[in-house]
PLY file of the C-alpha trace (Angstrom):
ply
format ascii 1.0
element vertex 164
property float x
property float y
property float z
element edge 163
property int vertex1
property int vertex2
end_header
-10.71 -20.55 -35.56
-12.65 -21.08 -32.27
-10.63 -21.60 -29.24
-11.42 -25.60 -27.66
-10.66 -26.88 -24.74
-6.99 -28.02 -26.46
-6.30 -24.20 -26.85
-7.30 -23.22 -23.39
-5.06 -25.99 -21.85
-2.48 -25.04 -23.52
-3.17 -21.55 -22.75
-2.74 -22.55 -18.66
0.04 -23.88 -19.86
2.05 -21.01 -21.57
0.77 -18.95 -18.98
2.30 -20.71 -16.18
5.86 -21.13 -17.91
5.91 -18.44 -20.35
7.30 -20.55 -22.95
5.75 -21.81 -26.60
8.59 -24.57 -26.18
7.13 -25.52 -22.69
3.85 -26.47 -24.10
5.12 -28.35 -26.68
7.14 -30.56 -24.75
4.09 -30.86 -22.22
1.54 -31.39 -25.25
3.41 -32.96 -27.72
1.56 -30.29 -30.47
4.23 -28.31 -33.13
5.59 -25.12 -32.13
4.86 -23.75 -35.41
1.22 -24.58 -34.31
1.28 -23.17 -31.05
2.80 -20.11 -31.92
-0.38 -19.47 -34.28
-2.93 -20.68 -31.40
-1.06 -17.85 -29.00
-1.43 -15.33 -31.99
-5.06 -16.27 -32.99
-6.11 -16.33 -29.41
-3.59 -13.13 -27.85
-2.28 -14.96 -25.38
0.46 -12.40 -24.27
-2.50 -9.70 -24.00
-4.40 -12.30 -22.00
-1.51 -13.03 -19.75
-1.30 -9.43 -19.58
-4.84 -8.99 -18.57
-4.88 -11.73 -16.22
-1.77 -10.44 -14.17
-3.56 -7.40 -14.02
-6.66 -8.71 -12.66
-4.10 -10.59 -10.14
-2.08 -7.45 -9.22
-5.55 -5.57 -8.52
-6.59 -8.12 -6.36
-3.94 -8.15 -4.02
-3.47 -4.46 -4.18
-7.21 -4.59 -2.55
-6.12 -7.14 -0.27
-3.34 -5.52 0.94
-5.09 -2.01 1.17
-7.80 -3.76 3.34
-5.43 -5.11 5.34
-3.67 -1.79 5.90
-6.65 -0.24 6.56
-7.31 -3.02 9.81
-4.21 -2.53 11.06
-4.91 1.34 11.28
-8.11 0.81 12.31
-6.93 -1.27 15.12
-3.91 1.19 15.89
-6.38 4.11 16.52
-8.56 1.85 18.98
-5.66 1.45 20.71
-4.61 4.95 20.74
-7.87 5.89 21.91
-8.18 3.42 25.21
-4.80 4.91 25.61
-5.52 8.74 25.62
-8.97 7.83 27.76
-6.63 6.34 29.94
-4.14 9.34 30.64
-7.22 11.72 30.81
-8.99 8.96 33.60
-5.90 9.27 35.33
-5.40 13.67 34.96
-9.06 14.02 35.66
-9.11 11.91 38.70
-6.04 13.65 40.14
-8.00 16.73 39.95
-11.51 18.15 41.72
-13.28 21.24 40.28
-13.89 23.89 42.21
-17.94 24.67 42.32
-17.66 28.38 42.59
-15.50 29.01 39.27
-15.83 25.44 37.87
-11.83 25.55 37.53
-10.00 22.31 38.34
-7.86 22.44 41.16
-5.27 19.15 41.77
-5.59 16.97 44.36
-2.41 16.63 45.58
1.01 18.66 45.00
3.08 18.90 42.03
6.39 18.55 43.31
8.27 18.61 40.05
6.87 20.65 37.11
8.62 17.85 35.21
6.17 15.27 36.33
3.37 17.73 34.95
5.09 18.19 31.65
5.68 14.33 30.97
1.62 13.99 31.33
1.18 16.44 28.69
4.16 15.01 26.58
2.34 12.10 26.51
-1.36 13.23 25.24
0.65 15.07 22.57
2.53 12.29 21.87
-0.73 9.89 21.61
-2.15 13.19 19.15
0.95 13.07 17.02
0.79 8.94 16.60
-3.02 8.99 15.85
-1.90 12.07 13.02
0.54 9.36 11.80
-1.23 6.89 11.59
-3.91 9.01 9.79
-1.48 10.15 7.17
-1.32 13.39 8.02
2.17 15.33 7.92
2.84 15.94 11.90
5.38 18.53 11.22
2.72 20.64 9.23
0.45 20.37 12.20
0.56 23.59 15.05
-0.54 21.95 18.55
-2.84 24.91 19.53
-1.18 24.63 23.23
-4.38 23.41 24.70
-4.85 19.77 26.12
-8.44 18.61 25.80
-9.38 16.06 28.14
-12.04 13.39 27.41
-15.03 14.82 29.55
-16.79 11.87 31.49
-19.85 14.20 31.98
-20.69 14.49 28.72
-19.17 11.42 27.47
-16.95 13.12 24.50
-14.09 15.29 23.87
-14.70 18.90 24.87
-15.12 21.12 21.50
-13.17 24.60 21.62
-15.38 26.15 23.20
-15.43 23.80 26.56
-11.53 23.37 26.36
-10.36 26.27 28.64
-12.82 24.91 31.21
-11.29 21.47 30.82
-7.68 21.67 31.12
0 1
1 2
2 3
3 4
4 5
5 6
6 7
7 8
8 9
9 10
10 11
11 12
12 13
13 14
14 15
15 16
16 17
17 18
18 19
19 20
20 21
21 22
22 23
23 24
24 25
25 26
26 27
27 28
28 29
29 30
30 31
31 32
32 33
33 34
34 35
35 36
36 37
37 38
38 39
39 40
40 41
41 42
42 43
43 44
44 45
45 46
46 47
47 48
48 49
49 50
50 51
51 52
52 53
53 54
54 55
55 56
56 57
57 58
58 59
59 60
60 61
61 62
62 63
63 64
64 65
65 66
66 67
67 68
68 69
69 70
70 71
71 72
72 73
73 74
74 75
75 76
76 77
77 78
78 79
79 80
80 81
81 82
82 83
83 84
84 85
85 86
86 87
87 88
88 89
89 90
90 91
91 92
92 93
93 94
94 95
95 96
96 97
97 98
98 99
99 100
100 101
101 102
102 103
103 104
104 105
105 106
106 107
107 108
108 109
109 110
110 111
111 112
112 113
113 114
114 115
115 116
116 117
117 118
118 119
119 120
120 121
121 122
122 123
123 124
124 125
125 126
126 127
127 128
128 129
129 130
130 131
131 132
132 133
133 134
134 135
135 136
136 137
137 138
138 139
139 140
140 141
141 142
142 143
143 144
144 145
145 146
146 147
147 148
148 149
149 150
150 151
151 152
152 153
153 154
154 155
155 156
156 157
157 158
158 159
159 160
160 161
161 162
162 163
């Protein structure tokens, strides 16, 4: 039997309610004969099929859509840490004979100093979140790598004891 344009509306039909009785009462066509057109035609494997095709599509939907938003989170993570390091590099002047940085002005509570770092490693752990990666597996190394404005990037290992 080859599937008309009766079949296939009744098809929409039993796949929006679920129900041979549904598309009888909508069609006015037998139940016995329906129940053969859903056989002949597999309309539970096309239902099936078509859910999956659904499902997939709003998996990729929603995985783009994750994918923005963490996009979009790490932006803002970065402004932030370029931020904090505008601020700690500015409140410091290096020295030209040893190329050390020396502050600017007097730490009167080591507590101040501590909350700065606090924060970058904060900013480190959220952008390790938001990556996926398992913070508590992570070691911080200890070092704080400022953004370097000279070179216009983050200093590698090797520039890192100079920078901090």
């Amino acid at each position: 039997m080859k599937e008309t344009e009766k079949h296939q509306k009744a098809f929409e039909i039993y796949y929006k309610y679920r129900s041979i009785l549904k598309v009888h009462e909508k069609m006015g066509i037998s139940r016995q004969a329906i129940h053969k057109w859903s056989l002949a035609f597999g309309w539970k494997e096309r239902c099936n099929v078509r859910e999956k095709d659904i499902n997939k599509g709003i998996d990729e939907k929603f995985v783009a859509g994750v994918v923005d938003k963490k996009a979009k989170m790490l932006e803002e993570l970065d402004k932030l840490d370029l931020m904090v390091d505008q601020e700690v590099i500015t409140a410091f002047t290096q020295d030209p004979g040893t190329g050390k940085y020396i502050p600017k002005f007097q730490i009167e509570k080591l507590k101040d100093f501590v909350d700065i770092i606090g924060l970058k490693l904060r900013i480190h752990d959220n952008r390790l979140k938001v990556l996926g990666e398992d913070i508590q597996k992570v070691q911080h190394s200890g070092e704080i790598k400022l953004y370097d404005f000279s070179t216009d990037k983050y200093p590698g290992p090797e520039t890192a004891s100079k920078t901090a």
